[in-house]
N, C-alpha and C positions, 0 to 999 in steps of 0.2 A: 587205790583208784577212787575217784570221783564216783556221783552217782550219774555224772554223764559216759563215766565209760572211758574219760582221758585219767593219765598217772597225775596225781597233784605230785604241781612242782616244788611246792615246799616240804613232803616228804622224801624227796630226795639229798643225802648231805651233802651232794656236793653243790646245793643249789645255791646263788648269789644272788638275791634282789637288784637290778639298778635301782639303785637312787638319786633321782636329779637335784641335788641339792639347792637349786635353786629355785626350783618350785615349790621345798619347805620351805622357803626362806622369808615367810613372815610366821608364820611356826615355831622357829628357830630363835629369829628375834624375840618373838616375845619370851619363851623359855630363859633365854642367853639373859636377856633386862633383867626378869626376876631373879636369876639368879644371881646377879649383879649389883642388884639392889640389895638381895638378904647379906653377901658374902663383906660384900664393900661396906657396907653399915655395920655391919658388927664388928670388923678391923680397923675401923678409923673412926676419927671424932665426931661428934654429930653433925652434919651437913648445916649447912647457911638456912637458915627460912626458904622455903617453897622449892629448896633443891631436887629433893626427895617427889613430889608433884613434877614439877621439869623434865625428872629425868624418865621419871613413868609415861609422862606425855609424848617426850622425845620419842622413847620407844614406840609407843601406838601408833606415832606418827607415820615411822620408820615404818613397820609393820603394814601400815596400812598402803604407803607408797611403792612396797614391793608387790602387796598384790594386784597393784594397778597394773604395774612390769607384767606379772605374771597373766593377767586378763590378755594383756597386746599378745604375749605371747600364744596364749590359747587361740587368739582370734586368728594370728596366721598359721598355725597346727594342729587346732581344731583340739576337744576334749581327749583327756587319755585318764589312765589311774597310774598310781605312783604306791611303791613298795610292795610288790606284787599283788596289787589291786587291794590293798587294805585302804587307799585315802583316793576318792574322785577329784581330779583335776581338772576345775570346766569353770565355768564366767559363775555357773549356782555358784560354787563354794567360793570364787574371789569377793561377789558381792556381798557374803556374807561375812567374809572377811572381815570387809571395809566396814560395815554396819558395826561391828562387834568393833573394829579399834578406834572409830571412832567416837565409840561411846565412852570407852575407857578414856582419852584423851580429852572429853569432855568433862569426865568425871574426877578426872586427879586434878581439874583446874578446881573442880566443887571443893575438892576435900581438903585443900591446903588448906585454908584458914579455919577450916570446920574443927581441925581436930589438933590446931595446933595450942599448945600450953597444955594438951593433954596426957595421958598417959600413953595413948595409942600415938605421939609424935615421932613418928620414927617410918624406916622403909618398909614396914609389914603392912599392911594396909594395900599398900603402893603394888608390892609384892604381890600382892592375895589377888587385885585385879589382873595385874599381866597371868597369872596363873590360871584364874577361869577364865580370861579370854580367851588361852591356848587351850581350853577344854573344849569352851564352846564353838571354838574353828572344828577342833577334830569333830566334834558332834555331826557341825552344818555339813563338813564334808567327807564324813565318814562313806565308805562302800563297805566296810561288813559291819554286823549288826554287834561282834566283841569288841571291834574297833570304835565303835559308836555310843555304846554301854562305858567305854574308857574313859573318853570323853565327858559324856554324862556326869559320871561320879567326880572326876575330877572338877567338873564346873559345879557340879552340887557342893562338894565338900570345901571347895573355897569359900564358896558362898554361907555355908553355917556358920562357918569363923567370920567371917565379915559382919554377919546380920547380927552375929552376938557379941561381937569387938569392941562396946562401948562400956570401957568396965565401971564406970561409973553409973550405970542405968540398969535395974531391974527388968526396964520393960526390953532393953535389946535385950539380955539374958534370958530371960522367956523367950523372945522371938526366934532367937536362934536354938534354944530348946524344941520348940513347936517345930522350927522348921526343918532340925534335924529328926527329930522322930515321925514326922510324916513323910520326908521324903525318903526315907528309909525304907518304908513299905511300900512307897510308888518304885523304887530302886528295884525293888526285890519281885514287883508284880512286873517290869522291863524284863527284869533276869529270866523270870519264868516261861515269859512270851517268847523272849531268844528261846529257848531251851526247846519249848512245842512247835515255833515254825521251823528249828532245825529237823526236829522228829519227825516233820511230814514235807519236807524239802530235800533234807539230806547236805545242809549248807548253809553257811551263816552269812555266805558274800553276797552282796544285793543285786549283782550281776548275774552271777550263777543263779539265783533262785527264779528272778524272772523263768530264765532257760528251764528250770527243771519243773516251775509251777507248769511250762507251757505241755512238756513231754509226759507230763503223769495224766496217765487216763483220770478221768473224772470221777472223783466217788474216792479215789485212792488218797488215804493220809488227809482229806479234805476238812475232818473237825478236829484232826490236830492242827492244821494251818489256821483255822478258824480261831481255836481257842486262844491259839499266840496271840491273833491280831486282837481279839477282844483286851488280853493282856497286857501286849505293846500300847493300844491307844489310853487304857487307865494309866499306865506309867507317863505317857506323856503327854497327855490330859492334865494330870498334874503339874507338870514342868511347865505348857504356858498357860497356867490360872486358869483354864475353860470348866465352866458349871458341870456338873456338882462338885466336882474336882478340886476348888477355890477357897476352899474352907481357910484354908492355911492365909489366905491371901493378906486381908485385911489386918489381922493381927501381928505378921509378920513386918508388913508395911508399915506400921504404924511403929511397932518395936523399934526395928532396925533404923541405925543411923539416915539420915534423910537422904547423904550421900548413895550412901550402898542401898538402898532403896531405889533409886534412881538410875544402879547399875543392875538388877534384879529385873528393874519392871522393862528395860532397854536390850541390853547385849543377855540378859538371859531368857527373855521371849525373844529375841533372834535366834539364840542357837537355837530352842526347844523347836519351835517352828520350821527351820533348818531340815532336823531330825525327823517332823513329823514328814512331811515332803518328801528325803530319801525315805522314808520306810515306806509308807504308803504307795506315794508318784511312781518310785522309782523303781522298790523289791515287791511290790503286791500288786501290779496293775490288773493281775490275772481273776482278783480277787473283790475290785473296784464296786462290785452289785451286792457285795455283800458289808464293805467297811464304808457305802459313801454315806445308807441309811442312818449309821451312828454318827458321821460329820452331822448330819443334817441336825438330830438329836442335842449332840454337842453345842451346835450354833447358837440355836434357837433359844435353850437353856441361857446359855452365857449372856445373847444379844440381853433374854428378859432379866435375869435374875441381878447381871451388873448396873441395867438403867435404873431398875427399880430401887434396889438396896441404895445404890449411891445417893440418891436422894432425899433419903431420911437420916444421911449421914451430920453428924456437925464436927467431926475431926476432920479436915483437910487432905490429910493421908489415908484417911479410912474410904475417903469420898473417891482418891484418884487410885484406890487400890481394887472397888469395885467398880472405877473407869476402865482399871487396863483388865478387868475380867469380860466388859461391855468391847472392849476391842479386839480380846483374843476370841470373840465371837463373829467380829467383821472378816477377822485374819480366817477363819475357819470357813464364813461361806466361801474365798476366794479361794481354799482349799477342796471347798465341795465344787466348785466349778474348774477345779483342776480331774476330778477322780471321773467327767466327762474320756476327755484325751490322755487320760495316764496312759504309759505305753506304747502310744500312738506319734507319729514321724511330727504330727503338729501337733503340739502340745497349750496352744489355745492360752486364753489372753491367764490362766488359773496362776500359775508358780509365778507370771509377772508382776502381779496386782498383789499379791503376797510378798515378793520381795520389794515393793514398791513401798507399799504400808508399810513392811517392816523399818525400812530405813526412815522413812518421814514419822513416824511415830517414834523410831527412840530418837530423834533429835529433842522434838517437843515434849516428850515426857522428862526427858535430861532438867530441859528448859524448865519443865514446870516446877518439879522438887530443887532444882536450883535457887526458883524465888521461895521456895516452903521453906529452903535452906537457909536464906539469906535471914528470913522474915520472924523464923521462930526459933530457930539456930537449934540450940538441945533439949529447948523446952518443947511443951505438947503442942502439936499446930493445930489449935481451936479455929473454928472460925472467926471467935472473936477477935484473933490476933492481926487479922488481916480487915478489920476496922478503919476505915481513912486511909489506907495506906495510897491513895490518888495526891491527899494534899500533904502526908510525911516525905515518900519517895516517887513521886510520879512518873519517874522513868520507870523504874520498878515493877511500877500498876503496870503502863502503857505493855512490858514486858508477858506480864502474867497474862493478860486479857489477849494479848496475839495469838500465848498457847493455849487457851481456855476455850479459843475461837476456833482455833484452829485442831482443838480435840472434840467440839461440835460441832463441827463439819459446816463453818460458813464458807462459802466461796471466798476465794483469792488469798487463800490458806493452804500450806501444803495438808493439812485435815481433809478439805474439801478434794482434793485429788485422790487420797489413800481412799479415801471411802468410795467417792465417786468409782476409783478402779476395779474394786472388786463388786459391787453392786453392777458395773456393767461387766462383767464375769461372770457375774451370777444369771442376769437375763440374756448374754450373748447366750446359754445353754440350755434359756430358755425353766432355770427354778427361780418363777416370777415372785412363788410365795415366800421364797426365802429373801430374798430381797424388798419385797414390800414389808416384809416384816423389820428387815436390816435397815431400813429408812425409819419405820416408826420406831424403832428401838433409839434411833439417833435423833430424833423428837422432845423422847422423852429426857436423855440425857441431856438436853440442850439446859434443862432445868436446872440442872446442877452445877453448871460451869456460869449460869446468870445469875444463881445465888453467891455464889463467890465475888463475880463481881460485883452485885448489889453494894455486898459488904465492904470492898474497896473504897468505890467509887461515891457510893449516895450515903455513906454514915460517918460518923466522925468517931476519931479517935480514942480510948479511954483515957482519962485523963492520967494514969498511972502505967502509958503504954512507954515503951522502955525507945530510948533515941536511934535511928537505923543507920549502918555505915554498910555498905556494900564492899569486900571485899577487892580488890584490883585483880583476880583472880579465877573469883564469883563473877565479875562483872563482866566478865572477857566471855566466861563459858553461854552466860543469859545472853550476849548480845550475837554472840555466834551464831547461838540455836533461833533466836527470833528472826536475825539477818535471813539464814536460812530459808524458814518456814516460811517468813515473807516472800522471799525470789522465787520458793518452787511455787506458790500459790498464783502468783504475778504469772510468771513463765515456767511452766511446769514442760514444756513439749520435749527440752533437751536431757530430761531425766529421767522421761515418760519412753522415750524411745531408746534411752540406754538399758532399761530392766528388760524393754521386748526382746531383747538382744540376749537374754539370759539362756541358756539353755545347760542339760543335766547329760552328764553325759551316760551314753547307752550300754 
């Protein structure tokens, strides 16, 4: 028996889950790709140039145009969950879908020529992203909190391989050392928080626990739910880079190939983010006075700590690694202006302005380490390196300076939308200081995105700087992400009114 008093259905043997196969069915693709990729690479000759990318792209493509399918379908049958309420089926998890494969499909366009003549030339790589994407889908649309944790590790433990994949570099070998032993113990502070809000729940499904948070007299199991949620948010604190919790960040960042850098700071702040959302929004609404003080805490941290630090940085990856710590600060007040209406039939401008950023942010950070990619390829990305690069590659610059712009939030930038969104999130609910703070935070950061270009644009070249070729690959990915960034800036209304559309299902 439940602790509501009904028989769970899954202790019974003769019980059969439906499963609508086609609403896993970019789940599946992606699974099916990688396996496709590892099996078919090892029994056949090495593939043509850029195959191996293509074919990874294909898939995310494929992936991501099912959950379009799937979205129309939600919209005419409205949200459900799928394998007996282990995975939410609603517009949250197809949006997040799309976030996530389209990052990926941005990202095998980076890595073709990045890693080619390398030792890492081959479909692993290729593999390791379709793999954490399909982690990070289960993550964003997980409904129980083991189904979520699954998720989790499995997008983590791609990711350690990935960030240390470069066997010719000490510093990815560190990085993916550092990164697997801290998130190791962010894993296991998750694990634990599962463990106390089941103890004072009696249920790990985010459905069920609303329901049983609602039905337990007050006082009862109430500092074991507590201690979970303290638990749950350090675990996933961690996962998207928010202060103090960031340590890993920079180092990581800097280690790890520029590509897989640029998959980390993207489709793995979606998922994480995703995850933060169901746990909180979803399974703890009951709970919202007591975990929104820690967002608040979290924010503020992150907004100060990533403006500040960024700015005495002069590695380029160190700079946009305490950028995207400065952002999962912004992502967090639209989450504090969520933990308003958690629970509630209207659920207020909070999970849209969140999924809104999320996606307009990994396009541009894609964009951004695509040119750090192009620019410094597997050497260190000094600032010096990006010296004159207005009169070597001036496309290039024009590229770099649209994502620069549009990660300091200038108008007629998809930047200026993401931010603008949850800042009016934040005062629709009327936490003015969290938001006036959220502005001068983005102030200060302005500083370090103008140093970059400084160095572009007003200095010349050293005379021993090495000749630049843009990949036709690279070229594709940077011009995609800026087209982008430019249109939602220009005309944001058609993308602005598809997230309002988002909704979690109950």
């Amino acid at each position: 028996m439940s602790l509501l008093g009904q028989a769970d259905p899954l202790l019974d043997p003769n019980f059969e889950p439906e499963v609508l196969w086609f609403a896993l069915s970019p789940l599946l693709a992606l699974v099916g790709g990688a396996l496709f990729l590892m099996v078919a690479g090892a029994l056949t000759p090495k593939w043509p140039k850029g195959l191996y990318a293509f074919g990874s792209a294909t898939v995310a493509g494929a992936a991501g145009t099912l959950a379009i399918f799937n979205w129309d379908d939600i919209s005419d049958r409205g949200p459900q969950t799928l394998v007996a309420g282990a995975l939410a089926f609603d517009t949250f998890a197809m949006w997040s879908t799309i976030v996530i494969t389209s990052a990926v499909l941005l990202v095998s366009l980076l890595t073709d020529q990045f890693i080619r003549d390398t030792p890492n030339d081959g479909p692993e790589i290729y593999a390791l992203y379709l793999v954490a994407a399909a982690g990070g889908i289960v993550m964003a649309s997980a409904n129980d909190l083991i189904v979520l944790f699954l998720g989790l590790e499995t997008l983590s433990l791609a990711l350690y391989v990935l960030a240390a994949s470069s066997r010719r570099s000490d510093s990815s070998a560190e990085s993916g050392l550092k990164y697997f032993v801290l998130g190791s113990f962010a894993s296991a502070f998750f694990l634990y928080g599962i463990a106390m809000v089941y103890g004072g729940t009696g249920t790990t499904n985010i459905g069920e626990m609303v329901a049983a948070i609602g039905n337990t007299p007050p006082g009862d199991n109430d500092a074991l739910v507590l201690a979970g949620i303290a638990l749950l948010i350090v675990g996933l604190g961690f996962k998207v880079a928010a202060a103090p919790f960031h340590v890993w960040t920079p180092d990581v960042y800097q280690g790890a190939p520029s590509p897989v850098t640029a998959f980390m700071a993207s489709a793995g702040k979606a998922a994480a983010f995703g995850a933060v959302i169901r746990v909180l929004i979803s399974g703890l609404p009951g709970f919202r006075d007591d975990w929104q003080p820690i967002i608040v805490v979290l924010a503020v941290l992150s907004l100060t700590v990533g403006s500040v630090l960024a700015v005495v940085q002069t590695n380029v990856k160190r700079m946009l690694a305490y950028s995207s710590v400065s952002h999962a600060g912004f992502l967090l007040v639209g989450v504090e202006a969520a933990a308003y209406t958690a629970g509630e039939v209207d659920q207020g401008l909070g999970v849209s302005s969140v999924q809104l950023y999320l996606l307009l942010y990994s396009v541009l950070v894609i964009g951004s380490f695509g040119v750090v990619t192009v620019v410094a390829g597997h050497a260190d990305a000094n600032l010096g390196s990006f010296k004159g690069l207005a009169k070597r590659k001036p496309m290039l610059a024009i590229a770099f300076t649209i994502f620069l712009l549009a990660q300091a939030g200038v108008p007629f930038t998809s930047g200026f939308v993401a931010k603008f969104g949850v800042i009016q999130a934040a005062v629709s609910e009327k936490s003015y200081a969290l938001a006036i703070i959220a502005m001068v935070a983005a102030v200060i950061a302005a500083f370090l995105y103008l140093r970059i270009m400084v160095s572009m644009w007003l200095h010349d070249a050293d005379d021993d700087a090495p000749a630049l070729s843009v990949p036709v690959s690279a070229g594709v990915a940077i011009v995609l992400a800026a087209a982008f960034t430019l249109a939602v800036g220009v005309y944001p209304s058609w993308l602005i009114d598809l997230a309002d559309s988002i909704q979690l299902v109950k």
